[in-house]
C-alpha positions, 0 to 999 in steps of 0.5 A, spaced: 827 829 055 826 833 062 819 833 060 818 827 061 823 825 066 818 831 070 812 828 068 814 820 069 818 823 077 811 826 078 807 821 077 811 815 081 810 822 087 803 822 086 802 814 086 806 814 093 802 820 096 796 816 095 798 809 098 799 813 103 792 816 103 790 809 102 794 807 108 793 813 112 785 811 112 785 805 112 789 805 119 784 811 121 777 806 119 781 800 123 782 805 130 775 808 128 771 800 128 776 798 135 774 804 139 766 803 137 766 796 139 769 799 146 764 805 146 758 800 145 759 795 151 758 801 155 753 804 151 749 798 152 751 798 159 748 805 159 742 803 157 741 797 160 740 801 167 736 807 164 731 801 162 731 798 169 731 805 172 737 808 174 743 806 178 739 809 184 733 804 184 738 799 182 743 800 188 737 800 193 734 792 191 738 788 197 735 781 193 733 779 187 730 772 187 727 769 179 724 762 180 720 759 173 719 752 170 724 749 165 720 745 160 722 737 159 725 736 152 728 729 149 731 726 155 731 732 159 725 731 164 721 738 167 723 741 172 724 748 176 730 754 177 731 758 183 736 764 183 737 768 188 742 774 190 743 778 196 747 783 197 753 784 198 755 777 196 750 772 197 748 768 190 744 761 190 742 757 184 737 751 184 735 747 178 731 742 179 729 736 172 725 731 175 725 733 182 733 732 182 736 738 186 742 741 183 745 746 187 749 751 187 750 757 193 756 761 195 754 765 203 759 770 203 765 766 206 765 758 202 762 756 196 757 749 195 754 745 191 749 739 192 749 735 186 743 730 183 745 724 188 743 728 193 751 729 195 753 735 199 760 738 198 764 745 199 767 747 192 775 748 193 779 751 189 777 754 182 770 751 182 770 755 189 774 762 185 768 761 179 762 761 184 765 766 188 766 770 182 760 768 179 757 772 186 760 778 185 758 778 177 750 778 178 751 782 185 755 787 181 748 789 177 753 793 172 753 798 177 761 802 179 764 797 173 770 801 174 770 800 182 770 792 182 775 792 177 770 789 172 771 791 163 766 789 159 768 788 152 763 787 145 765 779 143 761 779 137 753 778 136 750 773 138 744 768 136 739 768 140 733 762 140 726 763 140 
């Protein structure tokens, strides 16, 4: 009889040893994938700088200035886009469908917009605080994240069109 009760109270220790192993690991996987992701955001942050020639060439561009054409599709009519940002904190974004400016601008101390009637206004409030914000971002060019307060965290993929 003691046989079997040892055989039978070494079985049930096993079989709660190796649910602990199973947890143990499956806790240590969970811990592993939320310290990748956190690692990948700043590892592509990395990259992205070295691609565009170190923080030093980064930090010496005063203004940055992007202008294209937009294709017209559907009921959308073409037009052209103007981006522009200047250090420290000048930001201004012109979309133009059909010749119609929308604006969007923040100078350093007021954030405005004009709109596709023509209206010229000063943003207040949170629209001003996303202008403003949105300064300080494209401004930032990922450089001293830490610094201006700036996380950066990985979301999920995301799917790009052609």
């Amino acid at each position: 009889m003691g046989r079997i009760c040892n055989f039978f109270c070494r079985e049930r220790v096993t079989s709660v040893m190796l649910r602990a192993r199973l947890f143990r690991s499956v806790l240590l996987v969970l811990a592993t994938c939320v310290t990748c992701q956190a690692q990948d955001a700043s590892k592509i942050i990395d990259q992205y700088v070295k691609a565009a020639g170190g923080a030093k060439a980064l930090a010496r561009v005063q203004t940055l200035e992007l202008e294209g054409n937009t294709p017209g599709s559907g009921e959308q009519p073409a037009g052209t886009y103007t981006f522009i940002v200047k250090l420290p904190n000048r930001y201004y974004t012109e979309w133009r469908p059909g010749g119609k400016p929308l604006i969007e601008a923040y100078n350093g101390k007021s954030a405005w917009q004009q709109s596709a009637t023509g209206e010229l206004g000063t943003l207040l409030g949170p629209p001003a605080a996303d202008v403003e914000t949105a300064s300080q971002y494209y401004n930032a060019r990922f450089l001293a994240l830490a610094k201006k307060k700036i996380a950066a965290a990985v979301k999920g993929p995301a799917t790009m069109r052609s």
